[in-house]
DRENDO-1510 file (C-alpha; in Angstrom, 1 decimal, always signed):
<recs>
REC; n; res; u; v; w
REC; 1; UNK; +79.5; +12.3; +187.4 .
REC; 2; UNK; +78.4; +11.8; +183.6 .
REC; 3; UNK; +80.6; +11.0; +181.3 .
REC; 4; UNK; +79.3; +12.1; +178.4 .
REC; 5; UNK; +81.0; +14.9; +176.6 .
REC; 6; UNK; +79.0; +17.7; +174.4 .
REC; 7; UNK; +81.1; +19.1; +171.3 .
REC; 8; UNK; +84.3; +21.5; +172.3 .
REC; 9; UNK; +84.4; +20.2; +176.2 .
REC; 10; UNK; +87.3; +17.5; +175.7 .
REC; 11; UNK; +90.4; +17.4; +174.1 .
REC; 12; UNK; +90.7; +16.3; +170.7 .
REC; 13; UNK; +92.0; +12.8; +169.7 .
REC; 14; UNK; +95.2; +13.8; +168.5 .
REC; 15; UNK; +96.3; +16.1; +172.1 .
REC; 16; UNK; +94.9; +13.2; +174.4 .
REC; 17; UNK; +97.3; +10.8; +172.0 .
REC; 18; UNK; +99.8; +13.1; +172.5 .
REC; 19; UNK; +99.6; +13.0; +176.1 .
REC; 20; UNK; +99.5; +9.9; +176.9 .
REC; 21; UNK; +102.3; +8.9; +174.4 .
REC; 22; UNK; +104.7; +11.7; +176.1 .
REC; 23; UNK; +103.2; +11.0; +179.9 .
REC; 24; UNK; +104.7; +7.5; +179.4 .
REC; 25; UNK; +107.5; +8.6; +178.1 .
REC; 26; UNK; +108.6; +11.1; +181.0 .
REC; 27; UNK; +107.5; +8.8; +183.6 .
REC; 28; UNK; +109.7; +6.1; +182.1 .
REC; 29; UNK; +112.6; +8.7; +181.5 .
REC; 30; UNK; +112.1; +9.8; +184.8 .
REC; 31; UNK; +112.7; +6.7; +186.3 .
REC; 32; UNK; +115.8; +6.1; +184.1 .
REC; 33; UNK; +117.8; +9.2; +184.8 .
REC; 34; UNK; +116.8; +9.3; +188.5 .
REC; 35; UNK; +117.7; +5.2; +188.7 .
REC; 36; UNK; +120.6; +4.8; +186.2 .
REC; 37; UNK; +122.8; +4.4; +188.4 .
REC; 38; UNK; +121.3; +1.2; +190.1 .
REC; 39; UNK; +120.2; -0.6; +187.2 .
REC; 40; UNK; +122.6; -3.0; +185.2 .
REC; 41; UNK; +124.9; -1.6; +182.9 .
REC; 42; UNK; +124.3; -4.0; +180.0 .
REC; 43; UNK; +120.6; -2.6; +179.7 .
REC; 44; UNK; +122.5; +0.2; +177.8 .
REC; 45; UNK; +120.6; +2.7; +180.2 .
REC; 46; UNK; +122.0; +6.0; +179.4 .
REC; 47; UNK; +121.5; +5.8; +175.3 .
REC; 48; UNK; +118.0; +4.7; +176.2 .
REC; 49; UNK; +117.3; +7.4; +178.2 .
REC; 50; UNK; +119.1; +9.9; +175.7 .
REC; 51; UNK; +117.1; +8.3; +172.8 .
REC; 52; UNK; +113.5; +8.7; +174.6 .
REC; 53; UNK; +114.6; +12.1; +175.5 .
REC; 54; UNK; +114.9; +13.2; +171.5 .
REC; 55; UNK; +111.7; +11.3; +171.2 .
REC; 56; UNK; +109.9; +13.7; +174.2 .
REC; 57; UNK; +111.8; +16.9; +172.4 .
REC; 58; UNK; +110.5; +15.9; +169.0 .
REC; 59; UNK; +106.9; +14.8; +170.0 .
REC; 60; UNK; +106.4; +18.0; +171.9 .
REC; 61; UNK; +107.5; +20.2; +169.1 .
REC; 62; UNK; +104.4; +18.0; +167.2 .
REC; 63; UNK; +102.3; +19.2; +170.6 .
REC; 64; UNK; +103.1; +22.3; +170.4 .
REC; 65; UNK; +102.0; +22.7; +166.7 .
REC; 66; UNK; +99.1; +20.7; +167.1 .
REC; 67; UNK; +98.0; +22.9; +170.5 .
REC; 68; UNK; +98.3; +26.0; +168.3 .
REC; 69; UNK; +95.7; +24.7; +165.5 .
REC; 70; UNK; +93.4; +22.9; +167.8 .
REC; 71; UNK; +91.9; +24.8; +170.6 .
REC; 72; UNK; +91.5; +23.2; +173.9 .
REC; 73; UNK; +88.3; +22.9; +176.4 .
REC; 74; UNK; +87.5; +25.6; +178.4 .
REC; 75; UNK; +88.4; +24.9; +182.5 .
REC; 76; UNK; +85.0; +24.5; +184.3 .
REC; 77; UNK; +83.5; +27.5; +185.3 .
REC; 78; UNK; +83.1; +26.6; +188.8 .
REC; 79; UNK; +86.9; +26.7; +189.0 .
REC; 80; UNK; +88.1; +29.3; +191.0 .
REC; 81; UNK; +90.3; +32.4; +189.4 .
REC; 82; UNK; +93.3; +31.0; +191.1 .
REC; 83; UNK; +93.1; +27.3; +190.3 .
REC; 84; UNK; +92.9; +27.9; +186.7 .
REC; 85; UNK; +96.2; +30.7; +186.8 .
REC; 86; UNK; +97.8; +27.9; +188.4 .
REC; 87; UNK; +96.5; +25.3; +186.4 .
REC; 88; UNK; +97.7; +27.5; +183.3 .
REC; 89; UNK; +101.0; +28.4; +184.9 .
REC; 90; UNK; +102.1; +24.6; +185.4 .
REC; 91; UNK; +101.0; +23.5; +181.8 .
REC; 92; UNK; +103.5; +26.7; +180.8 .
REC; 93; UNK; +105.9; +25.0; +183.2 .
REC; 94; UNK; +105.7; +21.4; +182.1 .
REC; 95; UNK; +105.7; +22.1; +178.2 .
REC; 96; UNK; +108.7; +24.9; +178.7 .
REC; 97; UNK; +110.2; +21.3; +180.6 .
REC; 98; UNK; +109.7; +19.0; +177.7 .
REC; 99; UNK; +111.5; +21.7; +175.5 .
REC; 100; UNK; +114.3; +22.5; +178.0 .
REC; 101; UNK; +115.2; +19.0; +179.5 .
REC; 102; UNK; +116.1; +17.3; +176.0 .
REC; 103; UNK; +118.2; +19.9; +175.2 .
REC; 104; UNK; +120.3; +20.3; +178.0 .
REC; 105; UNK; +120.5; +16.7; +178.2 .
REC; 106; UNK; +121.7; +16.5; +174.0 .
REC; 107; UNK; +124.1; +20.0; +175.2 .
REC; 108; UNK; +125.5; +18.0; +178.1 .
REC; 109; UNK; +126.7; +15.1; +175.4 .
REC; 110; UNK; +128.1; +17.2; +173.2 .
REC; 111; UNK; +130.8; +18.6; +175.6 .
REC; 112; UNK; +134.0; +18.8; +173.0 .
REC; 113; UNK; +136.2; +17.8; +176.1 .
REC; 114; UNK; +134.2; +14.9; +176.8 .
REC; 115; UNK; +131.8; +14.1; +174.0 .
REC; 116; UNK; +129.2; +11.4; +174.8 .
REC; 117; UNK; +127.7; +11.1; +171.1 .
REC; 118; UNK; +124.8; +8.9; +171.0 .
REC; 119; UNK; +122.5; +7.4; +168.7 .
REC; 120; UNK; +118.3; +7.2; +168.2 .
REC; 121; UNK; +117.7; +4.0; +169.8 .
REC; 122; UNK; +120.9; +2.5; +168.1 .
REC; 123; UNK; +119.3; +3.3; +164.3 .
REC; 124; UNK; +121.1; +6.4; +163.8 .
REC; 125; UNK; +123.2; +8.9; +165.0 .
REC; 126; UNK; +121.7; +11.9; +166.8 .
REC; 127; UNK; +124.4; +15.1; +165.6 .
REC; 128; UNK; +126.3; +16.8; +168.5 .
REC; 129; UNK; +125.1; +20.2; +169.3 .
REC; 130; UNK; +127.6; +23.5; +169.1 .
REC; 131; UNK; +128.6; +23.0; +172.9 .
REC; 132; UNK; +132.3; +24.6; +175.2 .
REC; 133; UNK; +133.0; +22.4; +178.2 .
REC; 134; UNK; +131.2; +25.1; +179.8 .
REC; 135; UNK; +128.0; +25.6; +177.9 .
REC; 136; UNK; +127.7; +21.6; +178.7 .
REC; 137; UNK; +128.6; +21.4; +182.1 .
REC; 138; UNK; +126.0; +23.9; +183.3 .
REC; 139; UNK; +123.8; +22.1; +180.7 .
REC; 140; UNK; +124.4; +19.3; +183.3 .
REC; 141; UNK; +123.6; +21.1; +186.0 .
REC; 142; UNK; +120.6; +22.4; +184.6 .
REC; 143; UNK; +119.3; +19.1; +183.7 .
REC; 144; UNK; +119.7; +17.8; +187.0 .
REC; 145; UNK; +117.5; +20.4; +189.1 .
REC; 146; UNK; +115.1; +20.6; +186.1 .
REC; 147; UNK; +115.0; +17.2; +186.3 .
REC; 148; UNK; +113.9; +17.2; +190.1 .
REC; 149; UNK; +111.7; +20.0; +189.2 .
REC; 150; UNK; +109.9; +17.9; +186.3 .
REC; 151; UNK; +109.2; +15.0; +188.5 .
REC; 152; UNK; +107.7; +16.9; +191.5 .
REC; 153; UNK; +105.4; +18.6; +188.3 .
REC; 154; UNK; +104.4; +14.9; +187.1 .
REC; 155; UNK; +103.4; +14.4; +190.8 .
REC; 156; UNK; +101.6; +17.9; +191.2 .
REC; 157; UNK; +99.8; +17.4; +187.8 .
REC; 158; UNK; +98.7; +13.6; +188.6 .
REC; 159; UNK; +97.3; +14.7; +192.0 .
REC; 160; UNK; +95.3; +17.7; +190.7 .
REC; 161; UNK; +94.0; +15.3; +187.8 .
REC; 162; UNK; +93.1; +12.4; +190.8 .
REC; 163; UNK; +91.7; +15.9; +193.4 .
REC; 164; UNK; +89.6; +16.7; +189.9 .
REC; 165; UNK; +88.2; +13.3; +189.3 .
REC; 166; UNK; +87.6; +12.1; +193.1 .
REC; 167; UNK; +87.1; +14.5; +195.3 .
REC; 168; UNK; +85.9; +17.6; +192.8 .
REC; 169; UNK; +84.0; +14.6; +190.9 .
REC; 170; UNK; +84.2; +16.9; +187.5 .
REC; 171; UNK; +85.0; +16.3; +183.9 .
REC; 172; UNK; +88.4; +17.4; +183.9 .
REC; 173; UNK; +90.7; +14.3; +183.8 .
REC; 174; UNK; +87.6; +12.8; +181.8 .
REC; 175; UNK; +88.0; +14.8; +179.1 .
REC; 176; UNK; +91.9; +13.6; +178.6 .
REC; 177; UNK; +91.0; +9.9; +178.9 .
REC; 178; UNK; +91.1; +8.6; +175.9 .
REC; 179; UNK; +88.0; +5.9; +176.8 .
REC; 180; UNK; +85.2; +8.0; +178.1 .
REC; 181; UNK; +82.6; +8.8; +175.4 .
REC; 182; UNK; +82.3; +12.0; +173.2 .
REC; 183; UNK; +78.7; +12.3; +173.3 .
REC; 184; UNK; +76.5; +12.8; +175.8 .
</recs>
């Protein structure tokens, strides 16, 4: 496989920074809300968590505006019909995610009967949202099973990228790493 890239086949330096700054920030998040509960208290887990999650809300809304003004490469031809509706349909998924999983997790701490304010990474205080105890309990539900959901879409995204790059041996996860070469 060359790696190489001609002009327009790879994602532009500011979505592959994007990425990769919010990739590590789910995975991280992931691994705090799933493990809270079994990591030490005095790590402050929970405002962390809460804090990265307005960071993933915030730096997809800069995604998002930056997808709409910079067109991304075209899927392979080779790709079959199928793989790229699903391919499509799970970058839909995992971007609605991004949106949708901060904000039932800010909803959730802005129940009135139990309000859990927080602050950004303890600089500031992040304002409660308009919330009734029920509006933020099935905020917590939600966030829950689209928590799940998120993390078996991390999985089925990394394994497509790894199927792409090994076994399909084409430019697909190349053209997200930030280290392989723009010119061919």
């Amino acid at each position: 496989m060359t790696t190489g890239f001609a002009r327009g086949e790879r994602y532009s330096r500011g979505a592959i920074a994007f990425h990769w700054v919010i990739a590590a920030l789910v995975l991280f998040n992931l691994w705090l809300g799933l493990f809270h509960d079994s990591l030490p208290r005095e790590w402050k887990v929970i405002p962390v968590h809460k804090s990265v999650g307005i960071t993933i809300l915030v730096l997809t809304l800069g995604r998002i505006a930056w997808r709409l003004t910079h067109r991304p490469p075209h899927l392979p031809d080779l790709m079959a019909g199928w793989e790229k509706a699903v391919a499509k349909g799970v970058h839909l998924v995992l971007y609605t995610l991004l949106l949708i999983l901060p904000l039932t997790g800010w909803l959730l701490s802005s129940n009135p009967a139990r309000p859990r304010p927080f602050s950004w990474f303890f600089l500031f205080d992040v304002p409660m949202l308009p919330a009734t105890p029920v509006i933020a309990r099935n905020a917590h539900e939600a966030h829950e099973l689209l928590g799940y959901l998120m993390a078996a879409l991390v999985l089925i995204h990394i394994a497509a990228a790894l199927r792409h790059h090994f076994l399909l041996r084409d430019k697909v996860l190349a053209r997200m790493l930030p280290w392989v070469s723009r010119r061919r």
